[in-house]
N, C-alpha and C positions, 0 to 999 in steps of 0.2 A: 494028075487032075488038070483038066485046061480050063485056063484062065481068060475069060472076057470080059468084056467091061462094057456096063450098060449103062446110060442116061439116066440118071436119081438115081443110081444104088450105091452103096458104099461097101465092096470087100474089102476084106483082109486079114491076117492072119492073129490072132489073140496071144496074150503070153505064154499060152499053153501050144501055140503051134497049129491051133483048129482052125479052120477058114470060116470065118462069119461074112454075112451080105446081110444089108438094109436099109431098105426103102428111106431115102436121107429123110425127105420133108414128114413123112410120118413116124418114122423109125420103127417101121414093123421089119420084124426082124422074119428070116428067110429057113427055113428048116433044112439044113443041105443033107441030113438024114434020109430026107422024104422027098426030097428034091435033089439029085445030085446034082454041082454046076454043071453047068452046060449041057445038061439035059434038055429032052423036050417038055419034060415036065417041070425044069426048073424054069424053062422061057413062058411055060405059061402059066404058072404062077407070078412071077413075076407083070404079068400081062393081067394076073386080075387085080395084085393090087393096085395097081397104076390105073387101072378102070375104077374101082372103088375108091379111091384116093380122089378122082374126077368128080364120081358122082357125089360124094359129100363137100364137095367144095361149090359152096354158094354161087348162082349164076349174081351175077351185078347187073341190071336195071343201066341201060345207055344212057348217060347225062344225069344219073343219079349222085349221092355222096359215097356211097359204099364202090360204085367203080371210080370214082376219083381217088378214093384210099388203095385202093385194089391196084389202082395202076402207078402211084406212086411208091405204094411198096416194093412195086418191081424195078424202079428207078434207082440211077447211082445214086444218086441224092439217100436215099433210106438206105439203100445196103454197105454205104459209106460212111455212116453212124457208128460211135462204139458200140458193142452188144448193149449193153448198160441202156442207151437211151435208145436202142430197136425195140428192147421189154418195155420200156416203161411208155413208148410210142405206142406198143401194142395193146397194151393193158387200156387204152384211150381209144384205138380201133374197136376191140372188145364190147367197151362200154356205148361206143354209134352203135353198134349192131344191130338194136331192134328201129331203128331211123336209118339206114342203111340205105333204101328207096326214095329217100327225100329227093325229090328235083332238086339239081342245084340253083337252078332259076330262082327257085324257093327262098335262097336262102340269103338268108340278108343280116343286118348287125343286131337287130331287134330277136331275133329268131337263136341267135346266136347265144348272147345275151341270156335268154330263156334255158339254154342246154347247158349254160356255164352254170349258173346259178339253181336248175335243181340238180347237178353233177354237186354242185358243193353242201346243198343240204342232204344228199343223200349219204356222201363219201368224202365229205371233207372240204374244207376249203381251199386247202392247198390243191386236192384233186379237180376241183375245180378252176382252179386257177391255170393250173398245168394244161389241160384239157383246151382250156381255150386257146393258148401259146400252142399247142400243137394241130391244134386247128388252123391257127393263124400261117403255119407252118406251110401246112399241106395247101391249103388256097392258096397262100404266095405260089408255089411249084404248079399250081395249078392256073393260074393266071396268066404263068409267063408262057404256057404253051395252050393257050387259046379255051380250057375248058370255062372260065368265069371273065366275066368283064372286069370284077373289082373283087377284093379280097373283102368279105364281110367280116373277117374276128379283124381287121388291121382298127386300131385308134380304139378297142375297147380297152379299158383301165382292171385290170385287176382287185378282185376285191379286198379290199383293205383286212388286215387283223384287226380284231376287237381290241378297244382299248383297256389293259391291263393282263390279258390273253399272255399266258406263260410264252418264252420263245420255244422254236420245234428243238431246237439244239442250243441252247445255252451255253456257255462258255462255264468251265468248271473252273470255282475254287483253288487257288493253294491248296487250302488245307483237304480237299477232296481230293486232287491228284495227289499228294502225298499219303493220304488214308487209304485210296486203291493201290498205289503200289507196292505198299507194305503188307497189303493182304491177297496179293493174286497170286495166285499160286506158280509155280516157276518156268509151268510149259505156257502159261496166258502170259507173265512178265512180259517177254521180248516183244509180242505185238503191241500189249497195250504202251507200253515204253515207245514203239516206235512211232504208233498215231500221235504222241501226247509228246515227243518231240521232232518230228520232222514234218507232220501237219498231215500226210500223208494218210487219207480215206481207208478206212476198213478193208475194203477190197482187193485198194492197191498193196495197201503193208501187206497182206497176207499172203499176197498173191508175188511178191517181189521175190525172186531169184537169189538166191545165196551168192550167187555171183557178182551182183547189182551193191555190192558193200564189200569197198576194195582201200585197204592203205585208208582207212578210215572214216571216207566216205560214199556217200549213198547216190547213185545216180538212175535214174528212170525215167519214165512216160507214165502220164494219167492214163488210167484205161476211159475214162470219160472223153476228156477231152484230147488227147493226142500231145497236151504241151508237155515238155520236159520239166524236171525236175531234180535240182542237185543240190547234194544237205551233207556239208563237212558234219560230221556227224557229233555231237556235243560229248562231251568225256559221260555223262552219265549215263545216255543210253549205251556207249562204248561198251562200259564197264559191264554191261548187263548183257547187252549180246557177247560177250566173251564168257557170261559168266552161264550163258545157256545149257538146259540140259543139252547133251549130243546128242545127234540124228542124223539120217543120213538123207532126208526129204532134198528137193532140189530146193526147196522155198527156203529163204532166211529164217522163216519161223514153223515150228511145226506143234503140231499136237501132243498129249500125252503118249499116245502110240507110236510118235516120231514121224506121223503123217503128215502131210500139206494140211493145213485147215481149211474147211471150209465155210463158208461165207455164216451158214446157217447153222454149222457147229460153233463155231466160234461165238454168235451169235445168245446161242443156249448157253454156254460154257461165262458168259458175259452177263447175263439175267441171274442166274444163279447167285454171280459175285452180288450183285447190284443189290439184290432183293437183302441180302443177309447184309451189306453194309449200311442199305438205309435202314433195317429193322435197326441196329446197335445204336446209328443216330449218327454214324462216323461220316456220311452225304446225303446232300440232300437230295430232293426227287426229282424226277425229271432229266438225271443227268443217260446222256447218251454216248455213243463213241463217237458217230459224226460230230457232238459236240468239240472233241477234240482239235478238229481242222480252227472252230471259231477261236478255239484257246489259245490256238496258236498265234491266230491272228491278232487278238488282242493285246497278247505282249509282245508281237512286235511295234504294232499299234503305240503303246505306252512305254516303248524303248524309242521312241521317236522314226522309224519307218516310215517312208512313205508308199502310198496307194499302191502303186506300178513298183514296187520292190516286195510289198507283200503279197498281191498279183503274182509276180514270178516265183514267191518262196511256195505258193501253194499250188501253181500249175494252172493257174487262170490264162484265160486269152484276153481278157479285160479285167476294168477296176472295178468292175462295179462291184463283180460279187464280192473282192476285197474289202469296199466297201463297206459292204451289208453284212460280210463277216464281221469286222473290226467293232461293227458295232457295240457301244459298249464298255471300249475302251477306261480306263481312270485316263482322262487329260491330265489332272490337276500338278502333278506334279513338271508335266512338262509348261503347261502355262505359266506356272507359278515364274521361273526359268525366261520365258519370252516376256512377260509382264516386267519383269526386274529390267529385261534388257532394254524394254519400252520406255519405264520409266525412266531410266538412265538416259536415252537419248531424248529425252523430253526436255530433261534436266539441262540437257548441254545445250541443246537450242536456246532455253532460256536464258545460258548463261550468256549467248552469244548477244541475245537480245537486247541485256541488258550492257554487255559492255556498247554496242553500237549508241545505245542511246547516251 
């Protein structure tokens, strides 16, 4: 069979040894039955989908918001994003779509303003919030190469949580984390063990390399953000990835099938737990797994950590989100600790005081 290779197609051969091709950006896939490669029938099939592929792709309006997005997504800048935040960019493209045409002349901080805030009563606040930061995003890149004079989402504030509004991810209990790990079943243990001690995102744990956990420790990269991440690994999650069922997945944790998990079985496989431990009463609601990262933050938060050391234990490139994770913290015990030590040097000054007089 001869082998070409054409601009957007993806061949290759499958486990079974068959040769597949398909169209990358739509992923229609290519019938090498009915087409053999390198046929003339397979060049022009190939030729119509790459024509239908064109014609369902929206023309963009010159000096519009939709060819501002259109032409940034073709930029390093977007294709140099982890996949993670290209989806959740997109899912905010999506949502401009029927505003698409807006002149950018148009657009301004008032206007702006206006799209944040019915994005957040339709879809959330937080989607709202996001939306505008991604906006903010794309004017920036678009500014600096001459399409807008000024960036209209820059200097807008975000809108606030309601005051007493549950947190999205709360920080779990003791007695919760100890109540889920006694009741997860033995192919869940090793992930959820490993979120609830290494801080380490759903994604990431699931997604880490059997390899990536060596001589006791755990070493990787956020698929988010790019920063590294290294966790000597605590004797009890130890004890429990040793104590996993076998498999032979390449990932550190697998399924009951001994499969890779994925994001959205694991996901199902974690409702289920959830649902039956809040009916018994043994946690309460609202807890998540992304919660996990802020639990982790918290105690180190309340083990005396600072900012830029919790930052690094969770793969931040800044403190803030450390920050805003930690939030939450119990200080009290460590005040109590700096208070004593306060007073104590309070004391001594005094004492000094009084011998000089």
């Amino acid at each position: 069979m001869t082998r070409i290779k054409l601009k957007g197609f993806q061949l290759f051969k499958d486990r079974h040894g068959r040769w597949r091709c398909y169209h990358r950006k739509s992923r229609t896939p290519i019938d090498l039955t009915r087409f053999p490669l390198g046929s003339a029938e397979f060049i022009a099939e190939c030729a119509r989908i790459v024509a239908l592929k064109e014609a369902q792709t929206p023309k963009e309006k010159p000096g519009s918001l939709g060819m501002l997005i259109c032409d940034y997504r073709a930029s390093a800048a977007f294709l140099d994003l982890a996949p993670r935040t290209q989806a959740d960019y997109q899912k905010h493209f999506d949502y401009l779509r029927p505003i698409a045409d807006t002149p950018l002349a148009r657009l301004d901080r008032p206007l702006v303003v206006r799209i944040r805030d019915r994005a957040a009563a339709t879809k959330g606040r937080r989607f709202g919030n996001y939306l505008k930061a991604t906006l903010s995003v794309v004017f920036g890149w678009g500014r600096e190469r001459g399409y807008l004079a000024d960036n209209p989402a820059s200097g807008i504030k975000a809108i606030r949580r309601p005051k007493g509004a549950p947190d999205a991810n709360r920080p779990w209990s003791d007695a919760e984390r100890h109540a889920v790990l006694d009741a997860a079943p033995a192919h869940m243990l090793p992930a959820i063990a490993m979120m609830m001690m290494t801080g380490l995102g759903p994604k990431d744990a699931l997604s880490l390399p059997r390899s990536h956990w060596r001589d006791g420790e755990i070493g990787t990269k956020r698929a988010k953000t790019g920063e590294p991440v290294f966790w000597p690994v605590p004797a009890p999650l130890d004890a429990i990835l040793r104590a996993a069922p076998r498999h032979d997945a390449v990932t550190l944790c697998a399924s009951s099938t001994g499969r890779p998990w994925t994001l959205d079985g694991f996901r199902a496989s974690w409702r289920t737990l959830r649902m039956r431990l809040e009916a018994d009463g043994a946690i309460g609601p609202g807890l998540t797994l992304y919660g996990l990262r802020h639990t982790v933050a918290v105690i180190l938060r309340e083990a005396g950590c600072d900012e830029r050391t919790i930052a690094d234990a969770l793969g931040q490139k800044t403190i803030e989100m450390a920050r805003r994770y930690a939030r939450g913290a119990d200080l009290r015990p460590k005040m109590r600790g700096v208070v004593a030590s306060f007073d104590a040097e309070l004391n001594k000054r005094r004492t000094k005081l009084v011998k000089l007089d």
